[in-house]
N, C-alpha and C positions, 0 to 999 in steps of 0.2 A: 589739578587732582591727578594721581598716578595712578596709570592704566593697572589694574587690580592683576591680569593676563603678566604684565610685565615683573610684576613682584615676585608673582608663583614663578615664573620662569625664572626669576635670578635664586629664589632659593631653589628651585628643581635643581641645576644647575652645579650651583655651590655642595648641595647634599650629594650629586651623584659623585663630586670629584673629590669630597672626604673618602666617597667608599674606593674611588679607581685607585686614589693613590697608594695603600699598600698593595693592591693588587699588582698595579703598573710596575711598582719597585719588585713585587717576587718573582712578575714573569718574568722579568729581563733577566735577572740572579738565575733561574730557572733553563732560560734559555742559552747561557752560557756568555753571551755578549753582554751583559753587567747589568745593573738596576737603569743606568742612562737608557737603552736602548727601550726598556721596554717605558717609561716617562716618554721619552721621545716620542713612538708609539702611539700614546691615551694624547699627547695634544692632539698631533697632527692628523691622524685621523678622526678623531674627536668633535677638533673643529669642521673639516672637511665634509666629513662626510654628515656630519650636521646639515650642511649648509646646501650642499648637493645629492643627498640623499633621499629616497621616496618614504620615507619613515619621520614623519614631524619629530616625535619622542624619544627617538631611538638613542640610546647614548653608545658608540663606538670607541675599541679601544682593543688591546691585546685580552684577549680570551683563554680558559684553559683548553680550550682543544687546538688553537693556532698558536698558544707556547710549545704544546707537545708537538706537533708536525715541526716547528721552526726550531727546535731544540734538536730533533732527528737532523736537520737538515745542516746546521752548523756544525754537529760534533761529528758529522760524517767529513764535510767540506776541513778540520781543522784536521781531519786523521789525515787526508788526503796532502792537503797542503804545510803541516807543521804545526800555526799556529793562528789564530784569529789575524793577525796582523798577513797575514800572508794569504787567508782563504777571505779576505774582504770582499773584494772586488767580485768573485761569485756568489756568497754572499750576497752583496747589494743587487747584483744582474738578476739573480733568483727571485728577490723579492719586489723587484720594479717590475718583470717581469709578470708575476703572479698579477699585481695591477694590472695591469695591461689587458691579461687575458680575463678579469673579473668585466674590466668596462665592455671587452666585445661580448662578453656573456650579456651583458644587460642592453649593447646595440642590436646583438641578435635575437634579446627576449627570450631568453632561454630562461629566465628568472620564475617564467609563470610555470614548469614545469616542475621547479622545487615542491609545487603542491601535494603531488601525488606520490611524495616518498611514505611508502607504507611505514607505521607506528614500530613493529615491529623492527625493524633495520634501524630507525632512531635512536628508539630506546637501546640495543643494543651498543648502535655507536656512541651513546652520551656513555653508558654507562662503565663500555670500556675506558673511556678519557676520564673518568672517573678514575681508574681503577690503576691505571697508567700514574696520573700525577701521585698518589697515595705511594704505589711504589717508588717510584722517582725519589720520594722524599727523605725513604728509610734514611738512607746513609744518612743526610744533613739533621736528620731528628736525633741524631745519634752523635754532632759534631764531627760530622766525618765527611770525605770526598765522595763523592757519588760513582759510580761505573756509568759509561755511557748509553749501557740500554737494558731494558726489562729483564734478559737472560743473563746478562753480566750482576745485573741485582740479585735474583733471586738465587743464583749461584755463588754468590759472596754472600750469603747472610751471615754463616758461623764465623766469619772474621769480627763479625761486629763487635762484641761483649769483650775482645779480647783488646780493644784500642776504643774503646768507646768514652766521650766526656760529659760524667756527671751534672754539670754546669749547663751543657746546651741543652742534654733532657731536663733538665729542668725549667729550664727558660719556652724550651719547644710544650712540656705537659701547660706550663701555666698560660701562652698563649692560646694555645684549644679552649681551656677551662675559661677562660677571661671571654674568648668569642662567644662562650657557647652560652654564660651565668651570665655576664653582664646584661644581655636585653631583660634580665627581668629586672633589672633596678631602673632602668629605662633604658629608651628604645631613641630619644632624643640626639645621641651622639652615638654615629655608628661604631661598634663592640672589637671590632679588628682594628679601625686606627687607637681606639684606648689600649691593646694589647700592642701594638706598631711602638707605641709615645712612650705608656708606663716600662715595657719591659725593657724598650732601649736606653731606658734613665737609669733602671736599676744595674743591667747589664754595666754600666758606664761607670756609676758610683763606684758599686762594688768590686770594680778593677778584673772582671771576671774575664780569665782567659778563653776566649769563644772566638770561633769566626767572626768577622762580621764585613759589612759588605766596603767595605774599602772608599778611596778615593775616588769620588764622582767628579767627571769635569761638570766645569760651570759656566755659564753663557749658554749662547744660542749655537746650534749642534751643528758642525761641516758638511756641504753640499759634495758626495762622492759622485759627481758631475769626470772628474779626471780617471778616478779606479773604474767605472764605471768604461769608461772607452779604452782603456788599457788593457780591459779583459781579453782572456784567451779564447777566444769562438771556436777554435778547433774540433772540441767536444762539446757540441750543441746540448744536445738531449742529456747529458749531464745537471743541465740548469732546467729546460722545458720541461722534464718530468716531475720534480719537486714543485716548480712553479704551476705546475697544472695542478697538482696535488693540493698548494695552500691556494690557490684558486678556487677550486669545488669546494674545500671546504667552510674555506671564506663565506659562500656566497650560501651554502647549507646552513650557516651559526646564523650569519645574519639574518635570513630570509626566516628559521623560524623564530628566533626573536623576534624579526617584523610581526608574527600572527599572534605571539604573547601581548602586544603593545596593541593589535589592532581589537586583541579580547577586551584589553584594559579600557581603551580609548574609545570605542564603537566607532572605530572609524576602519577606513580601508586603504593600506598602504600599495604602493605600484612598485613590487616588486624589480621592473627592470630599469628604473633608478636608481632604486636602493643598490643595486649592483652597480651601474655607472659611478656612484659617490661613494659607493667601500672600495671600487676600481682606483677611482683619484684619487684617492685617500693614503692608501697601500701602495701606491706608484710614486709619491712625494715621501711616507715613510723609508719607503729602502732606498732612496737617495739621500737620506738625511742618517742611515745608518740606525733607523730606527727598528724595531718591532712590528710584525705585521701583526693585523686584528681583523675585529669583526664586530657586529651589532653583540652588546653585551646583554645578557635579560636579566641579569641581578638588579645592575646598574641602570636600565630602563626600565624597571617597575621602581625601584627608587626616588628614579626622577618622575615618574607618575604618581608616585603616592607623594609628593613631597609636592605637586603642583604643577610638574612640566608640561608644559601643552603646546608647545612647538619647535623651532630649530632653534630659539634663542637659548632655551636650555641647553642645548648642546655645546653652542659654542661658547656660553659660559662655564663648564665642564671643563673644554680642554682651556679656556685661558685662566681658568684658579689654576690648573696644573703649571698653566705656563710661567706663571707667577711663584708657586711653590720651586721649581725650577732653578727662575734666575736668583732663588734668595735662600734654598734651603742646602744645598748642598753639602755645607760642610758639619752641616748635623744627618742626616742622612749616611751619610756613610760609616758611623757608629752605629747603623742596628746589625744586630744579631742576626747570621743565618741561619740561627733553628727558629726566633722568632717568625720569617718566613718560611720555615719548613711549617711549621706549624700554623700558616694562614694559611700557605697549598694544600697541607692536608684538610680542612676545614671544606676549600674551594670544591677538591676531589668528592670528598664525604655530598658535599651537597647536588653533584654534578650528575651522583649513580641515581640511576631510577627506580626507585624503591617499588614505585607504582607496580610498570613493567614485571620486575623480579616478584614482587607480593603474589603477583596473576599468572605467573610461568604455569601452574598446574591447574589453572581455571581457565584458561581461553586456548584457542585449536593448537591441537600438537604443533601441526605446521608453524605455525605463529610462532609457540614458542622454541623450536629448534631455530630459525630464523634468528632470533634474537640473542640467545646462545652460541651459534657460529660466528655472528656479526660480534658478537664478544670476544670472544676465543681472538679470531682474527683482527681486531682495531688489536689489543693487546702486544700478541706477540707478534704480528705480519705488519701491518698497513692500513693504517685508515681509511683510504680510498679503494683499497681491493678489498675491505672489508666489505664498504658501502655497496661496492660493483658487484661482487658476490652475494649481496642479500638482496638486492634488485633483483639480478635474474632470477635467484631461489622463488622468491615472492609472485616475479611475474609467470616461470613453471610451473607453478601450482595453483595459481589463480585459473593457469589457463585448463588444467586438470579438472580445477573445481567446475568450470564453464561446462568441459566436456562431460564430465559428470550429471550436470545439472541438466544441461540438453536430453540425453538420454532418458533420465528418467521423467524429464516434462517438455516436450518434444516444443509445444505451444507455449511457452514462457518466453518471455525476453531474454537475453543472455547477458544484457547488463541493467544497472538499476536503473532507474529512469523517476525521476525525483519532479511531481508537479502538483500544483492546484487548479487546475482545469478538468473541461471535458467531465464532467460528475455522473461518474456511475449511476446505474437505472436504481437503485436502492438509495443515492444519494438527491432526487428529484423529489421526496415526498417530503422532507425536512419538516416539519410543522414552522411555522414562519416568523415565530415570537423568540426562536433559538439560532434560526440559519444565520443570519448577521453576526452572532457571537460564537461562529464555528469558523476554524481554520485547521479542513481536511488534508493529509498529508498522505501522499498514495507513495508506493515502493513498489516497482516491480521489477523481481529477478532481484538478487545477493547484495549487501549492502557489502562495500569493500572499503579498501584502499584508495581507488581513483576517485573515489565521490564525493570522498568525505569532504573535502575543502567546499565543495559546490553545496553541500549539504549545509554548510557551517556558513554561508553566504546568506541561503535564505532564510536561514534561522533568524539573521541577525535583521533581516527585513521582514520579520514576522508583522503582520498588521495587529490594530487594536479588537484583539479579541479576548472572549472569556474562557474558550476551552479550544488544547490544539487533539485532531485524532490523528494518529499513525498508523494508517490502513496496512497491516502487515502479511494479508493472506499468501500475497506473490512472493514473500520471500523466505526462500528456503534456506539459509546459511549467512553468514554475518563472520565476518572477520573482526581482528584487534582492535584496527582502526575504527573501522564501523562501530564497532561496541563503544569506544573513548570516546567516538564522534556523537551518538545516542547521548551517550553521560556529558557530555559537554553541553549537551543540545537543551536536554531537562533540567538540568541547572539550570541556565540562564533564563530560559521559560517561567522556571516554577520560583524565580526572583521577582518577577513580574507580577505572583499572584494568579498565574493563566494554572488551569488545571491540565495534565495531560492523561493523554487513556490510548492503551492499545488494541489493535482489536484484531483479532484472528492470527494470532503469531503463535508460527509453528517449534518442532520441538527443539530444534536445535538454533536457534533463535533463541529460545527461552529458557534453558541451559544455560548459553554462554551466560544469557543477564544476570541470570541466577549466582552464577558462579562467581560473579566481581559484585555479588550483593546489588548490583542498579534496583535489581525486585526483592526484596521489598524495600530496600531503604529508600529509594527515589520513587520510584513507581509503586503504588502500595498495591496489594494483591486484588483490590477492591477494582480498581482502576485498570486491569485485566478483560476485557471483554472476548467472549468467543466471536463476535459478527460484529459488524457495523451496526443490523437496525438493534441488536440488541446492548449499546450503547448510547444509541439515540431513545430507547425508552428508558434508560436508567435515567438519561440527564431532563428530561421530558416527566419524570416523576421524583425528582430531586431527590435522589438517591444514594449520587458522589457528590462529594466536597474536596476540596484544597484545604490542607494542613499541615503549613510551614513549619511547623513546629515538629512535626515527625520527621522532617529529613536529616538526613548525615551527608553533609558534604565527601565524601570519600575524593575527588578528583585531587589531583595532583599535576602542579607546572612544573616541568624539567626544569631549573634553576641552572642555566649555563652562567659563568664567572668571567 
């Protein structure tokens, strides 16, 4: 009889590497080193990091925020140098490199500190890399050459209309339209390779003169083992700086993917493996002339909703690629390049955080300036001076909030302190037919940033009970995070059937909820108490109910590509 585990994992598997492969083909087109590179890429670390990664589920491969860093990184190295053929060998040193420094990130454990990147700096930097490929893409949606960076686009735009071809907007509108209409006829065959297949057959028939992506070599891909030691060390920090750059942010894609798959999964991934096997993975990729990547979350909720549940999935992932590879080549290199303008812009559209941006005028100013600079900056600066820049912002003003807080409540904790113990003197009378079916939840001092992760730990170790409380007296302030973290928390709670209630939450507190709607649409106003014991008489007089049917999911996952 066949293991039932091993089935789901070869279709997990098989479905994620339908959706990498036009992906895999437009970052590479995108990145400037061809559709090979970025195929090369989605196996190699696909499989690897599969296999030696702290992520069962995870499916790895080139992403759109480590096409955009690696796309900086080559068209600077090919101004430098002349031509790809000439900027190789920096090139490959950059991105064995960046492995390199991902595995000591995960020997030093520096992985468990990915947790505490405040909401705000994320969303800002997904939403940039959003915003980034979208531009990028004008020119090729338009059948045209791209400029090499954001300011060189935005500043070319009136040339467009005056050399622009009919044929690729066309092919580039009906790929969007085909991605976006097809899952309603179904959802069985993913909606980007029917737009990848169809448009490159019609493109082909109809002899339409369009880009398209050229002659792909075929075989198994050359070991830069030789350019590799031929390189010029001269100017070190040339190569360390970029390689540090897709390193952090390697290990940022991945690690929060890791927390999307560990929502999915209920399980808990070990973040400084997941770093060691995207380390290996990306250290074997730029010797192979490949594509660096990262943990994908399209393509790992894919492979979780289709059935993945361990590393077999994965590494049956990159070898259907490996297999499309040694045998598809010479169809492949007849698709259209606005076909892929038009799956990147897709990728972008999905990448910006609507969430985030929806909430800019409802959650703390600070927040959302944060998230707005972090914008501004991924865009036009740097990705990682973005990140760098919204960290400190975030940790100045938290420390602000602290001192603020201090002053005006001299006796409070100055950070939250998250437990179910030690039960306050109003919590010792419980009547005894209720206490067993309670799971009190104390906060004292500001829900933040740092906590949230630890907050989302015990949540997920909630025991078997009927109603959870959130003792909210001690807490005077609530940030972004805090708030997503809350909504994240009642959701999955109120999946279960558990009822929740908060009790004595002050006003800015209850504000922010208000204002991203959590009250009333999750938390109903009923379910509001002023105090603990008056709580315990509501539930004690059957008062509250649970009413699945009144909620509105409003959360939203970042969709990285």
């Amino acid at each position: 009889m066949i293991d039932k585990n091993l089935v789901s994992n070869l279709y997990g598997g098989i479905t994620a590497a339908i959706v990498a492969l036009p992906l895999a083909l437009a970052f590479g087109v995108q990145s400037g080193m061809g559709a090979i590179a970025g195929l090369y890429g989605a196996i190699a670390l696909g499989i690897i990091a599969a296999l030696f990664g702290g992520t069962k589920t995870q499916i790895s491969g080139p992403t759109g925020p480590m096409a955009v860093v690696a796309s900086a990184i080559i068209a600077g190295e090919i101004a430098i140098y002349g031509s790809l053929e000439a900027a190789l060998g920096t090139i490959v040193a950059t991105f064995v490199l960046a492995g390199i420094f991902q595995i000591l990130m995960g020997i030093s454990r520096i992985g468990q500190y990915i947790r505490y990147m405040p909401y705000p700096v994320v969303s800002g930097f997904m939403s940039g890399i959003g915003f980034i490929i979208i531009i990028m893409q004008i020119f090729p949606f338009f059948g045209l050459s791209s400029p090499n960076n954001i300011v060189d686009v935005v500043s070319s735009l009136g040339t467009i209309f005056t050399s622009m071809d009919f044929h690729a907007v066309a092919l580039a509108i009906g790929t969007i339209a085909i991605i976006y209409l097809f899952p309603r006829i179904t959802k069985a065959v993913p909606s980007t390779l029917v737009a990848l297949i169809t448009l490159s057959i019609a493109s082909t028939l109809l002899e339409l003169q369009v880009p398209i992506i050229g002659n792909i070599p075929q075989g198994l891909p050359d070991v830069h083992i030789d350019t590799l030691l031929s390189m010029d060390w001269h100017h070190p920090m040339v190569i360390i700086i970029p390689a540090l750059t897709l390193a952090a942010l390697g290990a940022i894609d991945s690690l929060l993917t890791s927390v999307v798959a560990d929502n999915m999964t209920k399980t808990q991934h070990n973040s400084n493996k997941e770093l060691i096997g995207q380390g290996i993975g990306n250290t074997i990729v730029g010797l192979i002339g490949g594509l660096p990547g990262a943990g994908a979350t399209m393509r790992t909720v894919v492979n979780i909703n289709a059935g993945g549940k361990s590393r077999l999935s994965g590494v049956v992932h990159g070898v259907v690629l490996l297999i499309v590879l040694l045998g598809a080549g010479a169809y492949a290199k007849l698709i259209p390049l606005p076909v892929l303008s038009g799956i990147l812009i897709t990728v972008g559209i999905g990448i910006i955080d609507y969430k985030g941006i929806k909430h800019i005028f409802h959650v703390p100013r600070a927040d959302a300036i944060i998230m707005l600079i972090v914008l501004i900056l991924t865009v036009f600066v740097d990705l990682l001076q973005a990140v760098a820049v919204g960290m400190v912002m975030a940790s100045i003003l938290f420390m602000k909030q602290m001192g603020d807080t201090a002053q005006s409540k001299s006796s409070s904790n100055t950070l939250a302190d998250f437990h179910n113990i030690n039960p306050l003197a109003d919590e010792k009378d419980i009547i005894d037919e209720i206490k067993d079916q309670i799971f009190i939840q104390h906060f004292d001092g500001p829900i933040f940033f740092g906590f949230t992760s630890h907050f989302k730990e015990m949540m997920r170790e909630l025991p078997d009970v009927s109603v959870v409380i959130f003792r909210m007296e001690n807490v005077p302030t609530i940030d972004q995070s805090g708030m997503y973290a809350i909504e994240d928390a009642v959701l999955e709670i109120e999946k279960k059937g558990i009822l929740v209630i908060l009790t004595g939450i002050q006003k800015q507190p209850e504000d922010m909820l208000r204002n991203i709607r959590l009250i009333p649409n999750l938390i109903e106003e009923t379910h509001l108490l002023k105090d603990f014991k008056s709580a315990i008489l509501a539930l004690k007089n059957n008062k509250l109910e649970f009413d699945s049917s009144q909620k509105e999911n409003k959360s939203k996952i970042l969709w990285r590509y």
